[in-house]
C-alpha positions in Angstrom: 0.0 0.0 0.0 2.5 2.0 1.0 4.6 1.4 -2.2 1.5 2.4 -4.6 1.3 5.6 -2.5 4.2 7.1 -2.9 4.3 6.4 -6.9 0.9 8.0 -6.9 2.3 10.9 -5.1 5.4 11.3 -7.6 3.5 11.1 -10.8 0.7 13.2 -9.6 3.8 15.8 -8.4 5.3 15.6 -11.9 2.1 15.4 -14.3 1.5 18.9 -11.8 5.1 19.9 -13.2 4.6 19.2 -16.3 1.3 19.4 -17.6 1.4 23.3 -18.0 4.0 23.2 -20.5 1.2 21.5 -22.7 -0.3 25.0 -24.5 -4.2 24.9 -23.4 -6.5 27.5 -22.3 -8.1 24.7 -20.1 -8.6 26.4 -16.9 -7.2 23.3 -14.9 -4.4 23.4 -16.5 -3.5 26.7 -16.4 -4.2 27.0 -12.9 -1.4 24.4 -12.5 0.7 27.5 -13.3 0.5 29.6 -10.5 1.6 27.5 -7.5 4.8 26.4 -8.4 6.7 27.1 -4.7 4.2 24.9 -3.4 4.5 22.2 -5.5 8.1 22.6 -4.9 7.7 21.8 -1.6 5.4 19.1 -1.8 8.3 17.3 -4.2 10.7 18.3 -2.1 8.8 16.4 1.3 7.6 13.5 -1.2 11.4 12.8 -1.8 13.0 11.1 1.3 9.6 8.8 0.7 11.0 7.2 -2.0 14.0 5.4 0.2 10.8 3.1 1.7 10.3 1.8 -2.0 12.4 -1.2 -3.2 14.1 -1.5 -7.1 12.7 -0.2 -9.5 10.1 1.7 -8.2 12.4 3.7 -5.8 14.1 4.9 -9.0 11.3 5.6 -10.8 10.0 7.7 -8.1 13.0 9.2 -7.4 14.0 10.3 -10.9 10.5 11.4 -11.4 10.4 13.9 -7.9 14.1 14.7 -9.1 13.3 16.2 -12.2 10.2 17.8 -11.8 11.9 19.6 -8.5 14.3 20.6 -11.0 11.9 22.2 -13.5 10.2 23.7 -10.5 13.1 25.7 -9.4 14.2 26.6 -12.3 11.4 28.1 -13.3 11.4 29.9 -9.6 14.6 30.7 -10.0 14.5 34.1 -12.0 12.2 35.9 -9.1 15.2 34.9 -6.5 18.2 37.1 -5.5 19.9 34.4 -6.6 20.3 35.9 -10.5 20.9 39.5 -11.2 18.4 42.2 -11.3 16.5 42.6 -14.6 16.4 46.5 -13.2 18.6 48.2 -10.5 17.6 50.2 -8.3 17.9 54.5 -8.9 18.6 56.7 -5.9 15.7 58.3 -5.1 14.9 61.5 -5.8 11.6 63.1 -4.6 11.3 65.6 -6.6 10.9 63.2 -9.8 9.7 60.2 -8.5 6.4 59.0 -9.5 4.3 56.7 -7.0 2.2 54.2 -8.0 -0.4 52.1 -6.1 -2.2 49.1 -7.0 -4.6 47.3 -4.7 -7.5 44.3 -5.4 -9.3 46.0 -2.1 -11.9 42.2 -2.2 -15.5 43.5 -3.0 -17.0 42.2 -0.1 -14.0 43.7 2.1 -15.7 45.7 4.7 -12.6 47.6 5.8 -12.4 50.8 3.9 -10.7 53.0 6.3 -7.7 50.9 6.2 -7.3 51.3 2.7 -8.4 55.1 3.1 -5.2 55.2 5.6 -2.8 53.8 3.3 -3.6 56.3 0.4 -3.3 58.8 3.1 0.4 57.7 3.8 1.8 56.6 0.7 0.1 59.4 -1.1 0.1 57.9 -4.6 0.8 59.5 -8.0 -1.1 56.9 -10.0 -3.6 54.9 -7.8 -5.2 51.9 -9.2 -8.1 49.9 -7.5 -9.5 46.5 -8.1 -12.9 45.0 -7.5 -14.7 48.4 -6.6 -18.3 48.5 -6.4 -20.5 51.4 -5.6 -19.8 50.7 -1.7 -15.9 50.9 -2.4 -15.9 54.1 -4.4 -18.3 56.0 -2.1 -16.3 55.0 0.7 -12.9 56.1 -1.5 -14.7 59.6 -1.9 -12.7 61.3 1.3 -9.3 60.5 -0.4 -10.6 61.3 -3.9 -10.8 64.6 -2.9 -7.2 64.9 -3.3 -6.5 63.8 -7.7 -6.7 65.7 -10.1 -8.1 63.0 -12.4 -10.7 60.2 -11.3 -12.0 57.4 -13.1 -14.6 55.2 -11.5 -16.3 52.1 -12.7 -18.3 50.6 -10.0 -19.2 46.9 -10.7 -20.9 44.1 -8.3 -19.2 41.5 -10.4 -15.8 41.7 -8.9 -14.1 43.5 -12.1 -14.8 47.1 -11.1 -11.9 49.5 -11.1 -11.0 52.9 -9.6 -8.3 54.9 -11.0 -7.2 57.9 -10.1 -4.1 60.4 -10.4 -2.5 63.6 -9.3 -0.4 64.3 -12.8 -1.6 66.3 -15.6 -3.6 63.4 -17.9 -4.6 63.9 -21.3 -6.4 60.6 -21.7 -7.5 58.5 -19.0 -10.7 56.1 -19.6 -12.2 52.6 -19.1 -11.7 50.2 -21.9 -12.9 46.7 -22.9 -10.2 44.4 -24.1 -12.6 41.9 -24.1 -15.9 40.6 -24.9 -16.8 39.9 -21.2 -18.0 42.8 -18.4 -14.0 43.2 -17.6 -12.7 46.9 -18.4 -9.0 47.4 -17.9 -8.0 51.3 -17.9 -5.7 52.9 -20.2 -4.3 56.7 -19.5 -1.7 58.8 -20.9 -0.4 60.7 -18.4 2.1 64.1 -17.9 4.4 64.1 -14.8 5.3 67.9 -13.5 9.0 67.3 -15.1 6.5 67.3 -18.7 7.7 63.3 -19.0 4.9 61.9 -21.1 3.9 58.5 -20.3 1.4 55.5 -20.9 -0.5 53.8 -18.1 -2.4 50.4 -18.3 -4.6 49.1 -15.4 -5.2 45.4 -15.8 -7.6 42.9 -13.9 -8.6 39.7 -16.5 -10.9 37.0 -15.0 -8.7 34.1 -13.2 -8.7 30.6 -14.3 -11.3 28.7 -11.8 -14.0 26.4 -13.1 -15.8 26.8 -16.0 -13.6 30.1 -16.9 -11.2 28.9 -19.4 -7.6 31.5 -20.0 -8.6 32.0 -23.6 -10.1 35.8 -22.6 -7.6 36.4 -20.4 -4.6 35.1 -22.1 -5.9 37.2 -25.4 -6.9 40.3 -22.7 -2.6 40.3 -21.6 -1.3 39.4 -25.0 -3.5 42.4 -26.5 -1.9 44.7 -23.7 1.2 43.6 -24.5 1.6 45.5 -27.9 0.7 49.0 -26.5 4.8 49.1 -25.9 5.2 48.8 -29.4 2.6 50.7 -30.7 4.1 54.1 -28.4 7.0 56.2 -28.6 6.0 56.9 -25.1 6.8 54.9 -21.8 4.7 52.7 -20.5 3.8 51.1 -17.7 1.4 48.3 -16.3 0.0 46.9 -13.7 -3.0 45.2 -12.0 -3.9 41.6 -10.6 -3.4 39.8 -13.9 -4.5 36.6 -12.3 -1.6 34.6 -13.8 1.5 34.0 -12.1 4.9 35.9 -13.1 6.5 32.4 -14.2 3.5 31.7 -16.3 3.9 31.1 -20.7 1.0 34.2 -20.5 2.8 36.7 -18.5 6.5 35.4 -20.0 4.7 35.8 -24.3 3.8 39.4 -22.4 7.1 40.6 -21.4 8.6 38.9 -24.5 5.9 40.8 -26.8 5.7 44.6 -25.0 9.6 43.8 -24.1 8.7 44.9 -20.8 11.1 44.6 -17.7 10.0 42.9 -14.5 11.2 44.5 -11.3 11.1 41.2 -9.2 13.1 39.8 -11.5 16.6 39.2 -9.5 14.6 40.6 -6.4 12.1 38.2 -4.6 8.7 36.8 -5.5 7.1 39.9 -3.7 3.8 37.2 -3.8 1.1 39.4 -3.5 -1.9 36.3 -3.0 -3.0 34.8 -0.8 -2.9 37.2 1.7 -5.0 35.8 4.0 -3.0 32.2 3.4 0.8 32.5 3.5 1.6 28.1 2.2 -0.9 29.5 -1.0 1.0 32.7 -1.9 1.6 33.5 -5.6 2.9 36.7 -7.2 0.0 37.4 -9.2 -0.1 41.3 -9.4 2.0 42.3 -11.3 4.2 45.5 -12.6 5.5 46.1 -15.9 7.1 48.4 -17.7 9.2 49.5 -20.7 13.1 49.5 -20.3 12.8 53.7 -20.4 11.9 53.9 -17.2 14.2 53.5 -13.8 12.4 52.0 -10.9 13.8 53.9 -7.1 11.8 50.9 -4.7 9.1 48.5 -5.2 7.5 47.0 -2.3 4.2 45.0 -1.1 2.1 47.0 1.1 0.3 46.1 4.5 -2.1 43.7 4.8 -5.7 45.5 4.0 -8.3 42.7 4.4 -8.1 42.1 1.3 -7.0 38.5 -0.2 -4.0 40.7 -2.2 -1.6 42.6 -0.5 -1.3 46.2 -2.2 1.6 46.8 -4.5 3.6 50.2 -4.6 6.6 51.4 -6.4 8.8 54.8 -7.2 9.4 55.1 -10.1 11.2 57.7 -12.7 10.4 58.4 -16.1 14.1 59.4 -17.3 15.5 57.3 -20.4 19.3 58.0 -19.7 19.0 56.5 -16.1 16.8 53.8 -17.4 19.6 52.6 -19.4 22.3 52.9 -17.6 20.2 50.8 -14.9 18.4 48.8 -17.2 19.0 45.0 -19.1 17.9 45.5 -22.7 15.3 42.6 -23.5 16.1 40.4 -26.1 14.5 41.0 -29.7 11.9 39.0 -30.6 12.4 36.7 -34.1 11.0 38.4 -37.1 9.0 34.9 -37.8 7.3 34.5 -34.0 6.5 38.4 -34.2 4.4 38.2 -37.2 2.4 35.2 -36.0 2.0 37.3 -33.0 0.8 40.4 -34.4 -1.7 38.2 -36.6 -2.9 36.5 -33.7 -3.5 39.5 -32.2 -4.8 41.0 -34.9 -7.6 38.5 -35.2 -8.2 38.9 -31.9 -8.5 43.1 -32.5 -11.3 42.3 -35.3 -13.4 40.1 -32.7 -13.5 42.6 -30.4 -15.1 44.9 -33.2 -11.7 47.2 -33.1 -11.4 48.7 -36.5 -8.0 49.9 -35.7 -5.5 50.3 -32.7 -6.9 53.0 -30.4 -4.6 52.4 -27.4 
């Protein structure tokens, strides 16, 4: 008994490895995704089980936890201290540093004056809330007070946003990158130095039961090409509900050629908050390799299931590449089937042409 347990356990560990290589938009699957540090440790416990098997089932198990832990870390492994920085770290300088905040607040989350509290004392430049219904953006009115530019779309259906900023902004609206009730929020915005630069707020649905990735995947993909289709910077952010490891947020980065600032740094996992053994880094921060990042941090714990995210950073191209690692350039081949793709995708949605 004890023997067929353990063998169970090792291929269930490394069909859980593995199967997300396999490129689906099956929910189950993709879900496999996210929670790679805790599959990690399952392997790694499952291992010292395998010296109770005899030949060759104590190989086979063992070769099987082996290599998947393996895969595992390697795939961890980028989002460790252990490899250098994707971006470095500028001095800051308050005068030109812009902060952002990003927050899923949890709809049903009764505690507003917490959040209230930490917009009071981080004071954000760009603010961006997630799953705000009417209750969350009357209660978000006192702090309101203080931006210039506010963008509210209540919703009861756990994809409202709230977005507001204190910088000059000569666009800022919802939009629908999908054919679902989902609106993400795109802004250009003007800090006081007259940097121009793009923002994109970001919240596709997760991948639970019944909700295959296909809308979301497409949703970050579509995102992705703003980078190329700007002069401007640009940054992004939001709970993309995908983990920073994932093929979706990887083709993202690869696509925009965006720069991740946990790279090199820590997982930062922002969910579970109310769970520490089930936290993933699934919000997630973007941006273009012309902008220098000062600090990024997770904020306090808000009663929310997501712990805030905040950052400094500064929109100065020099220091950005001084500080920078250039991403590598997509092949001419892959990009074209990329831009089809998401071409296709542009036409579905009833786009006639780029607008973002």
């Amino acid at each position: 008994m004890l023997k067929l347990a353990v063998v169970a356990l090792a291929l269930l560990l490394a069909t859980a490895t593995f199967l997300p290589i396999w490129p689906t938009t099956t929910w189950w699957v993709r879900a496999l995704d996210i929670p790679r540090v805790q599959i990690a440790a399952a392997i790694a416990l499952a291992l010292p089980l395998c010296f109770f098997l005899s030949s060759p089932w104590r190989a086979v198990a063992f070769s099987a936890l082996t290599v998947s832990l393996i895969y595992q870390c390697w795939k961890i492994l980028p989002y460790t201290p252990l490899v250098t920085p994707e971006m470095a770290l500028a001095r800051p300088d308050e005068a030109r540093d812009i902060r952002f905040l990003a927050a899923n607040v949890l709809q049903e989350n009764d505690r507003h004056e917490a959040v209230r509290e930490l917009l009071r004392r981080e004071r954000p430049d760009v603010l961006f809330l997630m799953e705000t219904d009417a209750t969350w953006v009357e209660a978000m009115e006192p702090v309101l007070a203080d931006y210039e530019t506010v963008v509210r779309v209540p919703k009861d259906n756990y994809y409202g946003l709230l977005f507001a900023t204190t910088l000059q902004a000569h666009r800022a609206e919802a939009v629908w990158l999908t054919r679902d009730d989902t609106p993400a929020l795109f802004a250009e915005l003007e800090t006081p130095g007259g940097e121009r630069f793009r923002f994109v707020g970001l919240h596709p649905r997760p991948p639970v039961p019944g909700e295959d990735t296909d809308a979301r995947d497409a949703q970050i993909l579509y995102a992705s090409r703003f980078a190329r289709r700007s002069e401007l910077p640009v940054v992004v952010l939001g709970d993309f509900n995908v983990a920073a490891w994932s093929q979706a947020a990887l083709l993202f980065k690869r696509v925009g050629r965006y720069l991740d600032p946990r790279v090199g740094r820590g997982l930062y996992s922002s969910f579970d908050a109310t769970h520490p053994i089930l936290r993933a880094p699934i919000d997630q921060l973007h941006m273009t390799p012309d902008v220098a990042i000062v600090s990024f941090r997770r904020g306090e714990e808000i009663g929310s299931d997501h712990f805030p995210l905040i950052s400094d950073l500064r929109f100065d191209a020099e220091l950005a590449q001084r500080l920078n690692r250039q991403p590598e350039a997509i092949p001419e081949a892959e990009l074209a089937r990329i831009e089809e793709r998401v071409d296709l995708y542009r036409e579905e949605l009833g786009h006639a042409e780029d607008r973002f």
